[in-house]
N, CA, C and O atoms as a GROMACS GRO file, in nm:
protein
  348
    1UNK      N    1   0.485  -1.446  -1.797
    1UNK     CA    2   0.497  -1.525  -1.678
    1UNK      C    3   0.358  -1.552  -1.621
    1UNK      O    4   0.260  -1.479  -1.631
    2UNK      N    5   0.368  -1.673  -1.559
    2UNK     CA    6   0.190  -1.670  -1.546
    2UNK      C    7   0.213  -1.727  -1.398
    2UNK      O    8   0.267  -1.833  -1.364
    3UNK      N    9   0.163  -1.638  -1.328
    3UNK     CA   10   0.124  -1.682  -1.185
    3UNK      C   11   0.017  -1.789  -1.105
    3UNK      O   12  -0.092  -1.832  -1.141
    4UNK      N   13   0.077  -1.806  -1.013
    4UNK     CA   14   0.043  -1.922  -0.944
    4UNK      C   15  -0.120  -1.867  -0.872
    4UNK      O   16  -0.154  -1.749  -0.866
    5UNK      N   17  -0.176  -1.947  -0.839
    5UNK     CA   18  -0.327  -1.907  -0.733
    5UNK      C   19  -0.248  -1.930  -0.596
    5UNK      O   20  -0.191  -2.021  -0.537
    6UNK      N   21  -0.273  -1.810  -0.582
    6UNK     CA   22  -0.231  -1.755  -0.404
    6UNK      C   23  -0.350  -1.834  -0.302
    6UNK      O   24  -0.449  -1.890  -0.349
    7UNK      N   25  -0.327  -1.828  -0.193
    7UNK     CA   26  -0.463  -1.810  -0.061
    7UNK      C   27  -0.434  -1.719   0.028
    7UNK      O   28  -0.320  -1.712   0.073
    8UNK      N   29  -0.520  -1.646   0.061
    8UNK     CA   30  -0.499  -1.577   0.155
    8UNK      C   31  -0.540  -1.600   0.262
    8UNK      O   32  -0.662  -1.608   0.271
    9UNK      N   33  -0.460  -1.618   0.379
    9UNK     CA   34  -0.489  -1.648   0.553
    9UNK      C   35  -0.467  -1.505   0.600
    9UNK      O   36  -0.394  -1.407   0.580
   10UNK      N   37  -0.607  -1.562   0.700
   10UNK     CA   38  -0.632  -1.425   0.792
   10UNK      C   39  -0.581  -1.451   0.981
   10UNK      O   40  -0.599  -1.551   1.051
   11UNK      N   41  -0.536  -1.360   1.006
   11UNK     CA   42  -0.489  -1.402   1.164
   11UNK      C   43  -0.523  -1.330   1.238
   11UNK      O   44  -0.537  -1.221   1.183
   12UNK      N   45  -0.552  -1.328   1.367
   12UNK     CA   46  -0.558  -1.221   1.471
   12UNK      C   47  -0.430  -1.230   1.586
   12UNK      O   48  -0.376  -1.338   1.612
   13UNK      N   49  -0.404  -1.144   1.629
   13UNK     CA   50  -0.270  -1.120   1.745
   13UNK      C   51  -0.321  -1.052   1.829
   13UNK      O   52  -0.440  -1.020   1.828
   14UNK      N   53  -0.229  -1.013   1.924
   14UNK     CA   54  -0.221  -0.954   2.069
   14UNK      C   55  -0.069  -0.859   2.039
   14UNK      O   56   0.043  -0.872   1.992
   15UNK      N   57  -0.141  -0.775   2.093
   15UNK     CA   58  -0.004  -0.697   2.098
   15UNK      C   59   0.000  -0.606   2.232
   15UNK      O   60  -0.062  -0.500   2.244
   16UNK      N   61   0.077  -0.661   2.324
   16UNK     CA   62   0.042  -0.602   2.490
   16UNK      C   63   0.166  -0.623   2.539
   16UNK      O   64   0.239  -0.702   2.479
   17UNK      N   65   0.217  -0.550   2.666
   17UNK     CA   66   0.341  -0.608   2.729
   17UNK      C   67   0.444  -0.491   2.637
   17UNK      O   68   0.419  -0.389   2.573
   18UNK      N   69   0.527  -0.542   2.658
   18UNK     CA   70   0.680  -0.463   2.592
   18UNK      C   71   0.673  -0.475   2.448
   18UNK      O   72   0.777  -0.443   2.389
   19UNK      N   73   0.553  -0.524   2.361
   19UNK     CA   74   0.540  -0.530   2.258
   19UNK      C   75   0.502  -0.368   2.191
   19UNK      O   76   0.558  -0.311   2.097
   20UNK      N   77   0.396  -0.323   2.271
   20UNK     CA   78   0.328  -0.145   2.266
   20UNK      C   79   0.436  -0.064   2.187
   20UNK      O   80   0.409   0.033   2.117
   21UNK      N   81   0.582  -0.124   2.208
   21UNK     CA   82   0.678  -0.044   2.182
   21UNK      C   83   0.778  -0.025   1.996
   21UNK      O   84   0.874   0.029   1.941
   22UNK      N   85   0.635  -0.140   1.965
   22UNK     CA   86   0.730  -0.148   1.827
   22UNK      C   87   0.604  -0.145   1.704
   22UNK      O   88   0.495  -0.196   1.678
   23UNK      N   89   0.713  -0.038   1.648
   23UNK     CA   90   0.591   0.032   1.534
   23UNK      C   91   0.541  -0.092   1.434
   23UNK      O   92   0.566  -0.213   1.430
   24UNK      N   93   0.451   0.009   1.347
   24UNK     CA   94   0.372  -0.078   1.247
   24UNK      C   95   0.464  -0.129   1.131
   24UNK      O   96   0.442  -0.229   1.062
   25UNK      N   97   0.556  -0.055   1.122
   25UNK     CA   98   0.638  -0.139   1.002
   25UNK      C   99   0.751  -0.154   1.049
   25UNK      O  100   0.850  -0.122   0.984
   26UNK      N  101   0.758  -0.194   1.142
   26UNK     CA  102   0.847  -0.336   1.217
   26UNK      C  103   0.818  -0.427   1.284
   26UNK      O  104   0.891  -0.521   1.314
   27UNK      N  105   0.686  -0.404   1.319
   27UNK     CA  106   0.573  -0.560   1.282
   27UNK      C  107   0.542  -0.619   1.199
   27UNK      O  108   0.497  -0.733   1.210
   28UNK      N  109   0.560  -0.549   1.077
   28UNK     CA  110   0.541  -0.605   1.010
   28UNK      C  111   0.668  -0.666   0.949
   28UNK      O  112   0.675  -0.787   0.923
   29UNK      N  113   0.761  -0.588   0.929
   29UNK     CA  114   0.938  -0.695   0.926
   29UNK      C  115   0.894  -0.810   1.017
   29UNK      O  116   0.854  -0.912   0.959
   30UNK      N  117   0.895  -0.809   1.132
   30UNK     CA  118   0.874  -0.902   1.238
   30UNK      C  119   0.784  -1.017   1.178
   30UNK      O  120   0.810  -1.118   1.244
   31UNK      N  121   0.718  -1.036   1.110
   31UNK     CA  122   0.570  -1.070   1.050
   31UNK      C  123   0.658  -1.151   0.927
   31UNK      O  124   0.708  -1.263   0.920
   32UNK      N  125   0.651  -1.054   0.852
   32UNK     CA  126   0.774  -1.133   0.745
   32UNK      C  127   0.881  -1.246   0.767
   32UNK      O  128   0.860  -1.364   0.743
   33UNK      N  129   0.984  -1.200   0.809
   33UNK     CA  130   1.070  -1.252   0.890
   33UNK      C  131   1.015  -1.407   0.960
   33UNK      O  132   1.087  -1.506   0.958
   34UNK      N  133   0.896  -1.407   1.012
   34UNK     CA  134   0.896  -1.538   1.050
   34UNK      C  135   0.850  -1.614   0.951
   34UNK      O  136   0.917  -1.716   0.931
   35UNK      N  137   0.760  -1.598   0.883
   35UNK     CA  138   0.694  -1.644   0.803
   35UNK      C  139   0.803  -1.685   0.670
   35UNK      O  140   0.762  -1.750   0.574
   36UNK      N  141   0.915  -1.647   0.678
   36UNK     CA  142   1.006  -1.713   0.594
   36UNK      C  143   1.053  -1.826   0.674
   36UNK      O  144   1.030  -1.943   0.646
   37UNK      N  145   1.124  -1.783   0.780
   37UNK     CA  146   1.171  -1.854   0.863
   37UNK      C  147   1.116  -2.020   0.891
   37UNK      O  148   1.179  -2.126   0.892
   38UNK      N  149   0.970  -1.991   0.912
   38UNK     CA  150   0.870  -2.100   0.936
   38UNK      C  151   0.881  -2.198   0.779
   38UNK      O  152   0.827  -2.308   0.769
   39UNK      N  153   0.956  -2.136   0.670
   39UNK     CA  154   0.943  -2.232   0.556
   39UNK      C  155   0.804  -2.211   0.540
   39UNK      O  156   0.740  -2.309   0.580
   40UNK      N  157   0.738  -2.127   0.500
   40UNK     CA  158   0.588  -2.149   0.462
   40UNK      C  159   0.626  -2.125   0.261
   40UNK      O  160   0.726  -2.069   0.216
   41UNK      N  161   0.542  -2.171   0.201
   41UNK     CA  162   0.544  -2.129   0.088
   41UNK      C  163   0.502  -2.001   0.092
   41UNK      O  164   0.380  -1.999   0.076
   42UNK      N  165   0.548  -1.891   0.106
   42UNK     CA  166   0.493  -1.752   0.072
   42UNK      C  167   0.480  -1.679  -0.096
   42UNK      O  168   0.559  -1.715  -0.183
   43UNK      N  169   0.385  -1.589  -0.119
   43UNK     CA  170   0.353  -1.527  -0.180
   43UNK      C  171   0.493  -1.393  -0.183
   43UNK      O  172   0.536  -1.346  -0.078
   44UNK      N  173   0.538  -1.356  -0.301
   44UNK     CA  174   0.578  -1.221  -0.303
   44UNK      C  175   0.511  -1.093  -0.388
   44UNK      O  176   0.416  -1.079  -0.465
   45UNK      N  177   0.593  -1.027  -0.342
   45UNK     CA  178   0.462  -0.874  -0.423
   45UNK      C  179   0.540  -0.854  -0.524
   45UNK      O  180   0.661  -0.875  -0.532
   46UNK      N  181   0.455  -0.804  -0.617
   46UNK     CA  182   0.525  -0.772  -0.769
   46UNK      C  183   0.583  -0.627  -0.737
   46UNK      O  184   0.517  -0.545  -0.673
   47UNK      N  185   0.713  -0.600  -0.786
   47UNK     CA  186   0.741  -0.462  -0.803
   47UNK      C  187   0.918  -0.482  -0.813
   47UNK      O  188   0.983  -0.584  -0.836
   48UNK      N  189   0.954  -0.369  -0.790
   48UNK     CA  190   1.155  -0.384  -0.771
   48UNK      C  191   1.215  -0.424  -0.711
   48UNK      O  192   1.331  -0.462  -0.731
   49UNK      N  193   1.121  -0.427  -0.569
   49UNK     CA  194   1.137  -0.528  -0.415
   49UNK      C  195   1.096  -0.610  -0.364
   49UNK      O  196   1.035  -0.593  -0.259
   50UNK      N  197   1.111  -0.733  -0.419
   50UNK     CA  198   0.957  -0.773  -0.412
   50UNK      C  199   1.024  -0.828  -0.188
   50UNK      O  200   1.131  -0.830  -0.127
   51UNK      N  201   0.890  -0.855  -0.161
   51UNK     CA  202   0.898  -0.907  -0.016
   51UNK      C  203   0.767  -0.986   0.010
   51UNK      O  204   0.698  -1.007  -0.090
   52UNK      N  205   0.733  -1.022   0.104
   52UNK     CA  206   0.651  -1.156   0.131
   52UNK      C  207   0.552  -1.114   0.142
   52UNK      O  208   0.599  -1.007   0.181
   53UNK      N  209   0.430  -1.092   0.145
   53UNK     CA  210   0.316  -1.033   0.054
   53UNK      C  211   0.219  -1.036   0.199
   53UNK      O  212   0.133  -1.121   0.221
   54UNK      N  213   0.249  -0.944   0.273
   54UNK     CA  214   0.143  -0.937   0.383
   54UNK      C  215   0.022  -0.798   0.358
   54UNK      O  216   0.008  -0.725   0.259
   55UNK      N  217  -0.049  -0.799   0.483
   55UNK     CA  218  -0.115  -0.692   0.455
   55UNK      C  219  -0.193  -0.667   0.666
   55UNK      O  220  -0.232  -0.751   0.747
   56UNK      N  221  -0.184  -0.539   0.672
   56UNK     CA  222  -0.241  -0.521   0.806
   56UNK      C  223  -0.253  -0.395   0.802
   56UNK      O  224  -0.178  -0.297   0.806
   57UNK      N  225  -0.461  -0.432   0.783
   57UNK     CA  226  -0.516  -0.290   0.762
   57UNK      C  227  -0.530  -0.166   0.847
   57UNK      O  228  -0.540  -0.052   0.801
   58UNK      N  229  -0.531  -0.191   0.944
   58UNK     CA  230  -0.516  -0.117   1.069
   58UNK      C  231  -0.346  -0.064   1.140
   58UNK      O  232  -0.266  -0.151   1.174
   59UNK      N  233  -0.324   0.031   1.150
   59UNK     CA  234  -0.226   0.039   1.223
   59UNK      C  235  -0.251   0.130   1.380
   59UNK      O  236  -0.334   0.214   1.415
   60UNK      N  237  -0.156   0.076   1.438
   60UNK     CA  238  -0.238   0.076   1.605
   60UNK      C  239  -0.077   0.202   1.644
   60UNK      O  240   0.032   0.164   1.602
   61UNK      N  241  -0.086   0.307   1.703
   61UNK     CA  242  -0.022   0.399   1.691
   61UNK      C  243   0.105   0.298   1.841
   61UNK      O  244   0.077   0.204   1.915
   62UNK      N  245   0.217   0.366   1.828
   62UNK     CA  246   0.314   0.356   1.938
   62UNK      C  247   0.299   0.314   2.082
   62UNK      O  248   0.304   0.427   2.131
   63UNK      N  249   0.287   0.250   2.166
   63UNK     CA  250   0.227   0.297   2.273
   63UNK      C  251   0.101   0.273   2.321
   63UNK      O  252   0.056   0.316   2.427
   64UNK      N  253   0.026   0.177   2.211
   64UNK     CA  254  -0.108   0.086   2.265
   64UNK      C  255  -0.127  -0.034   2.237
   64UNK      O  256  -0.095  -0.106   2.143
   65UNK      N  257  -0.204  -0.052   2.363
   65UNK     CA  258  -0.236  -0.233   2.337
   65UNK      C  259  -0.340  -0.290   2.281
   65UNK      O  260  -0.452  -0.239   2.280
   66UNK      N  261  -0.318  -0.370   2.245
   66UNK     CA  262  -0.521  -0.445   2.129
   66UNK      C  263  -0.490  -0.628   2.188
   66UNK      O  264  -0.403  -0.705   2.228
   67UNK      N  265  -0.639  -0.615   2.154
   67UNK     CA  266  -0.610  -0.787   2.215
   67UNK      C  267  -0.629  -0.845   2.064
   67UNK      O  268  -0.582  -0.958   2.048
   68UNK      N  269  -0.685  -0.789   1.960
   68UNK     CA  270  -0.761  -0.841   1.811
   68UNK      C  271  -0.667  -0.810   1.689
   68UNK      O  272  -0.684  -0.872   1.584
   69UNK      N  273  -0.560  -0.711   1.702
   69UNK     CA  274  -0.544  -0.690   1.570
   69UNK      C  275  -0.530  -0.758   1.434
   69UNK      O  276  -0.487  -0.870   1.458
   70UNK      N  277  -0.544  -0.744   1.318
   70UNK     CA  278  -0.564  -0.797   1.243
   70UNK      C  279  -0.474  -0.837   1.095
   70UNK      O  280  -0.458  -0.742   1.018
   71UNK      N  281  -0.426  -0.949   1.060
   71UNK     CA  282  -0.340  -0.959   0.942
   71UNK      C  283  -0.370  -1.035   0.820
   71UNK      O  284  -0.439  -1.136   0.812
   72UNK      N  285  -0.318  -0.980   0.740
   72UNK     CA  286  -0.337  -1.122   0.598
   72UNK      C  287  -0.190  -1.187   0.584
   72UNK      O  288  -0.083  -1.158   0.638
   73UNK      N  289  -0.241  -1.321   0.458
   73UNK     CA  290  -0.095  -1.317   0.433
   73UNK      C  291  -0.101  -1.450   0.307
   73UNK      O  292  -0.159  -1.558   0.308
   74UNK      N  293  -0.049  -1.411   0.247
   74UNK     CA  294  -0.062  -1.499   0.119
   74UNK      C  295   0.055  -1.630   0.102
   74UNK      O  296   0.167  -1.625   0.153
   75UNK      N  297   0.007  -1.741   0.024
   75UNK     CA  298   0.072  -1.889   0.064
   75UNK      C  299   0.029  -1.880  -0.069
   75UNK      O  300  -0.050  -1.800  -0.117
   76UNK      N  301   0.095  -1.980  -0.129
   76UNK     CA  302   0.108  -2.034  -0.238
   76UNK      C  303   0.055  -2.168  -0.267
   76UNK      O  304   0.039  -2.213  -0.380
   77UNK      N  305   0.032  -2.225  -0.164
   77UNK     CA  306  -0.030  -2.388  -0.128
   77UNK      C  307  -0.134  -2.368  -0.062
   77UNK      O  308  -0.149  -2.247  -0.041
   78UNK      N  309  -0.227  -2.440  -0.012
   78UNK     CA  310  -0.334  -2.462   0.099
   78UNK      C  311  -0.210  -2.558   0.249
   78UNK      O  312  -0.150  -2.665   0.244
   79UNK      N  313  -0.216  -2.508   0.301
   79UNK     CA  314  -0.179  -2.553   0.425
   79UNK      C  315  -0.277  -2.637   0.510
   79UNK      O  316  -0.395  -2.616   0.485
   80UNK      N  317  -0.256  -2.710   0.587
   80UNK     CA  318  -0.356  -2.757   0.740
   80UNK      C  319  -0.289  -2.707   0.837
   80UNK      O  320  -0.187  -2.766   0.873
   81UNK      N  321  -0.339  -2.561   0.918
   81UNK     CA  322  -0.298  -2.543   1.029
   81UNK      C  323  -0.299  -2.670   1.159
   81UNK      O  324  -0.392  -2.738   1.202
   82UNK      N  325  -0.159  -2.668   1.194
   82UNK     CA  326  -0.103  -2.755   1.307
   82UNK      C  327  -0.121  -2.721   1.457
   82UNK      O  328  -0.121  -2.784   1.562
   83UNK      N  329  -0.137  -2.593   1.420
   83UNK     CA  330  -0.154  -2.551   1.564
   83UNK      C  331  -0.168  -2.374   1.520
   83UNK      O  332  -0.196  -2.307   1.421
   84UNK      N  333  -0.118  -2.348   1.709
   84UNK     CA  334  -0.138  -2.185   1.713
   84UNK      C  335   0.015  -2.157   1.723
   84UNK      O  336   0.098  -2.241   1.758
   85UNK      N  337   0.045  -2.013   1.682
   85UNK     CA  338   0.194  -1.987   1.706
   85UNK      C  339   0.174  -1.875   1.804
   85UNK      O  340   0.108  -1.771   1.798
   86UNK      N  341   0.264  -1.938   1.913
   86UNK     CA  342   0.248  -1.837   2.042
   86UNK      C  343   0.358  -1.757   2.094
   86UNK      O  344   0.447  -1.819   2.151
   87UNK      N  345   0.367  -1.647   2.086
   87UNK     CA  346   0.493  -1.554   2.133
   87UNK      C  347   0.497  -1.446   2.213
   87UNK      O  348   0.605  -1.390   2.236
   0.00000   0.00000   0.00000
């Protein structure tokens, strides 16, 4: 099988407010989840499961706020960002 050339986009978020309250790997579901949703061409990960191929090197413990944190996320196309996605 011969794979496609990925890109990888980098993002920054906010995570403040009633957000503090939801862990790192259900941000990252959360993360996933839209990014299907949005119809993006996504990337999946090779393995038994595969799922939508993110990455967020940092994890920010329960209970704190960041104005920067940081994500990847792999596309299968080159996109032209349209805008910002605000939530």
């Amino acid at each position: 099988m011969i794979d496609k050339e990925s890109i990888r986009y980098n993002a920054t978020f906010e995570k403040k407010g009633s957000m503090v309250y939801i862990s790192h790997l259900d941000l990252m579901t959360l993360f996933r989840r839209a990014i299907r949703r949005a119809n993006l061409p996504f990337v999946l990960t090779k393995g038994f499961t595969p799922r939508v191929k993110i990455s967020m090197p940092k994890a920010l413990k329960v209970g704190s706020e960041s104005t920067s944190e940081e994500m990847s996320f792999w596309l299968e196309e080159k996109n032209e960002p349209e805008g910002r996605i605000q939530a």
